[in-house]
C-alpha positions in Angstrom: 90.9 108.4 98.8 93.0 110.7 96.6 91.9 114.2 95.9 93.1 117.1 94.1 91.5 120.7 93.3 93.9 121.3 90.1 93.9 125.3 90.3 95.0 128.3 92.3 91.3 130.0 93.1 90.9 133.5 93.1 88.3 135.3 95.3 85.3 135.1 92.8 86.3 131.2 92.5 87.0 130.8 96.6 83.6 132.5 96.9 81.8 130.0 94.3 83.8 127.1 95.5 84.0 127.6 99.5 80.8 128.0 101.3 79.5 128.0 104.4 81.0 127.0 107.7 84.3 125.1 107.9 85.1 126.4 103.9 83.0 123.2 102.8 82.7 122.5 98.7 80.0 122.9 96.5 79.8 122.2 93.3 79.3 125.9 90.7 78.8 126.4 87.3 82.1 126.6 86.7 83.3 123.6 88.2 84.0 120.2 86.9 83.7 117.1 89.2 85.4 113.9 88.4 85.7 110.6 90.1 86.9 106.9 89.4 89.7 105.2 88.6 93.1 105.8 90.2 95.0 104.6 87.1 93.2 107.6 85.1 93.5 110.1 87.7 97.0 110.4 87.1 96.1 110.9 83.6 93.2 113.5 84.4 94.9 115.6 86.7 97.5 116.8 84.2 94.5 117.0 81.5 92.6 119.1 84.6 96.1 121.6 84.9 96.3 122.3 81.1 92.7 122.9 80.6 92.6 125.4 83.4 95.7 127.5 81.6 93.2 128.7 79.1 90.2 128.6 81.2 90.7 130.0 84.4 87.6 130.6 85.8 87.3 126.9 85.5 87.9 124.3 88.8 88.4 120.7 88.1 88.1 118.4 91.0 89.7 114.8 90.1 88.8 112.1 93.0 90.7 109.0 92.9 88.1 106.3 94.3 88.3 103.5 91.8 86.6 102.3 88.6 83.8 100.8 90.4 83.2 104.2 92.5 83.4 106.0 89.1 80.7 104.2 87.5 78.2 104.5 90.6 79.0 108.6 91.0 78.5 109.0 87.2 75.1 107.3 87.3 73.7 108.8 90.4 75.3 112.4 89.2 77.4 112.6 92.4 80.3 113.2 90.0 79.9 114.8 86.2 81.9 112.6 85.2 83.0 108.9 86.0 86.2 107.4 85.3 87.1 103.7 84.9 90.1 101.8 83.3 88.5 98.9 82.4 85.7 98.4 79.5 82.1 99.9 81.1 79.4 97.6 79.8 76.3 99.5 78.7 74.4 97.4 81.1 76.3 98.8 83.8 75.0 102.4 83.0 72.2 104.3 83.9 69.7 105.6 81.5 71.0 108.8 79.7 74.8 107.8 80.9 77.0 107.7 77.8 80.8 106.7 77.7 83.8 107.9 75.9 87.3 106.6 75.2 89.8 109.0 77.0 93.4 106.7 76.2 94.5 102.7 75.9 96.8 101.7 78.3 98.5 99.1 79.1 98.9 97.0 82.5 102.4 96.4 82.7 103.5 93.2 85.1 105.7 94.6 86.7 109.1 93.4 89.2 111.5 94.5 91.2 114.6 95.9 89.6 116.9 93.5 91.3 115.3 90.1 89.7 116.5 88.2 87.1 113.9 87.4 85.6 112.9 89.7 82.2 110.0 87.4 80.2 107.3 85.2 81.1 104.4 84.0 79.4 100.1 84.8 80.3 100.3 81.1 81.5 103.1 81.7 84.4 101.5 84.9 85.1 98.3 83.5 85.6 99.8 80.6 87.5 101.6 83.1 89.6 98.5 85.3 90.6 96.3 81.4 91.2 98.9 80.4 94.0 100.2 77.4 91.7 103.4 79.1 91.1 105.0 80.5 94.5 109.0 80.5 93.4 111.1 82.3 91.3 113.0 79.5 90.1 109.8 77.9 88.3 110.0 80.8 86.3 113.5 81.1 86.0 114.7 83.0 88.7 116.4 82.5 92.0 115.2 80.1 94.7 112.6 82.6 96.7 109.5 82.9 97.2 107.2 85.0 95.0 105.1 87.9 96.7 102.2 88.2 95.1 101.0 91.6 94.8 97.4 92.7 93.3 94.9 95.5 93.9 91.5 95.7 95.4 88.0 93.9 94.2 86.8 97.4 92.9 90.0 98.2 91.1 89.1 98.3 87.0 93.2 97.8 86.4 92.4 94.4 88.8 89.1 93.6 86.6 90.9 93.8 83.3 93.5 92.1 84.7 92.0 89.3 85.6 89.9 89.3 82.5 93.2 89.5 80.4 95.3 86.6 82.1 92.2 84.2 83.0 91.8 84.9 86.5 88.0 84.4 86.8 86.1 81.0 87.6 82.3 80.1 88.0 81.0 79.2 91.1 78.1 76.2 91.2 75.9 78.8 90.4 77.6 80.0 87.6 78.8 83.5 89.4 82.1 84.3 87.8 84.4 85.2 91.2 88.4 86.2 91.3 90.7 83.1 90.5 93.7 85.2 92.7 95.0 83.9 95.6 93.7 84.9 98.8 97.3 84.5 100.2 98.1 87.8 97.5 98.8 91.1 99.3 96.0 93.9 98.2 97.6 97.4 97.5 95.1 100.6 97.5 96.2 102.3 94.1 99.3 102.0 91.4 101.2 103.9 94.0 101.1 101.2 96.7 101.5 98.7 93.9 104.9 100.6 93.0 106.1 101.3 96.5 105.4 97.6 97.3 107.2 95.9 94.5 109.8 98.7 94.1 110.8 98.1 98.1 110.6 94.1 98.1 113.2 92.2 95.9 111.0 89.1 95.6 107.3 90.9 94.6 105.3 91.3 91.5 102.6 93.2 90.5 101.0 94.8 87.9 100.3 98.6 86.9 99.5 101.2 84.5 102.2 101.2 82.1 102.0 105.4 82.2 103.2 104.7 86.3 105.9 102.6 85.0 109.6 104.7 86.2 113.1 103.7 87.1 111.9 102.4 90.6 111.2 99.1 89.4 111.0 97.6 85.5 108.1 95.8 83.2 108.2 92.4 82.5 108.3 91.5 78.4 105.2 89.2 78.4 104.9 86.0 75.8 108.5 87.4 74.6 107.1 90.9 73.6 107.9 94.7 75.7 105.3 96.1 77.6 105.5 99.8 75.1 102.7 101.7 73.2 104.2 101.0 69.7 103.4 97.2 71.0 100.1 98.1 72.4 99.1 100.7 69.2 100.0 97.6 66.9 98.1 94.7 69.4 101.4 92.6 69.7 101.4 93.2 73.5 97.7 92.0 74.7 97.9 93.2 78.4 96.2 96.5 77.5 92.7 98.0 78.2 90.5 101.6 77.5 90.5 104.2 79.7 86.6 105.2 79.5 84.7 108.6 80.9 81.1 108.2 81.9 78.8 111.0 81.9 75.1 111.8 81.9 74.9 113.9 78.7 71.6 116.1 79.7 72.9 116.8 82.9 76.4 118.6 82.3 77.6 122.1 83.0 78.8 124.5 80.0 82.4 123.9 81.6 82.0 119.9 81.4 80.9 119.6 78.2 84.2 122.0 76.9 86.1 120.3 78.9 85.1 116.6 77.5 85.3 117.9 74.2 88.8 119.1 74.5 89.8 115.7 75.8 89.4 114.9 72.2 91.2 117.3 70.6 95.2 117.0 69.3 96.1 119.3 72.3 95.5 117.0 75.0 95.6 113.6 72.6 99.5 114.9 72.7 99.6 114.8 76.1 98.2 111.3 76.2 101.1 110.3 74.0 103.4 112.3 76.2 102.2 110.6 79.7 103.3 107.2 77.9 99.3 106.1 77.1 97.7 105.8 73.7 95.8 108.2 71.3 92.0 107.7 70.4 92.7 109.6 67.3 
């Protein structure tokens, strides 16, 4: 589990912050706590540091644990706020719990820098991630075998994901279940996903496209470049929201400046500057 505290403390904050034996964490007034989705940490940890430039007596505490995690810790108020980077159904929050749009992003597909291959379609990809497509040749590539790479059941990047390239089926009971391969190799966070693909000539994966760097490149997908002028005008459709969950009685003065300031052109800019897409 990722954590970051995003500020240097001074003694009224250690004294608010650290308690107790063994320097153990509570949660003041003037702290924010914020759990969920590794894809948005990233994101919220630089939102976190700018936020505290102006408000210093302020602590935000971003916990990468997943989408799924998120959800749960903002509806039993474990966190203040929830992070996920897949759509939140309201039927999948507690009573009081709203959501907001932080970003869009898209998942890039993403290979190693040393194949070939530069295009494929939603139906290859899909084929790929089923197990009925295990060579790079079918697709265009060499003659090796494809290492399938994907993230964990609780992973909202996965969700989307499968949601996206039509990797769900029913059971006999009408349970929708992953369509991936069981044979696929399950990577923690985008940064496993990265290191993975980036150190294995013959794996795929897929990612944030704000993670996306010279260590390994995005795939084009149905002919058109994973970029947020394609995801801003809908020509590239491997994109989801980056949503914040939050119980709206039940937040500090801190949290609620904080979420509104997530709205504002300051830190919309540095949504466009991290690679991810505006709300406004």
């Amino acid at each position: 589990m990722k954590k970051t505290i995003l500020s240097t403390l001074g003694a009224i904050g250690i004294a608010a912050t650290l308690v107790g034996c063994g320097g153990a964490e509570t949660q003041s007034s003037q702290s924010i706590s914020i759990s969920g989705s590794t894809s948005v940490t990233e994101l919220m940890e630089v939102l976190g540091e700018t936020f505290q430039g102006s408000h210093p007596d302020v602590v935000v505490e971003v916990q990468g644990t997943g989408s799924s995690a998120g959800i749960r810790a903002a509806n039993d108020g474990t966190s203040q706020i929830g992070m996920s980077s897949r759509s939140v159904a309201d039927g999948e929050l507690s009573e009081g719990v709203k959501k907001i749009t932080l970003a869009h992003d898209g998942i890039a597909v993403v290979v190693n820098n040393s194949n070939t291959v530069t295009n494929m379609t939603t139906d290859q990809i899909s084929a790929i991630y089923k197990g009925e497509i295990t060579n790079w040749n079918e697709v265009g590539g060499s003659d090796s075998p494809i290492v399938v790479v994907t993230r964990d059941p609780a992973s909202g990047t996965r969700g989307a994901f499968e949601d996206i390239m039509s990797l769900k089926m029913k059971t006999e009971d009408g349970k929708k279940i992953s369509a991936i391969s069981a044979s696929a190799q399950v990577a923690a966070g985008n940064g496993a996903v990265k290191t993975t693909v980036a150190q294995n000539n013959y794996a795929i994966g897929y990612i944030s496209l704000g993670s996306v760097d010279n260590s390994l490149k995005a795939l084009s997908v149905n002919g058109v470049e994973a970029t947020p002028a394609n995801i801003s005008s809908g020509d590239y459709g491997v994109a989801r929201p980056f949503e914040l969950m939050f119980k709206s009685d039940d937040q500090s003065e801190a949290s609620h400046a904080y979420l509104d300031w997530m709205l504002t052109d300051e830190a919309q800019q540095i949504v466009k500057e991290k690679g991810y897409i505006s709300v406004i």
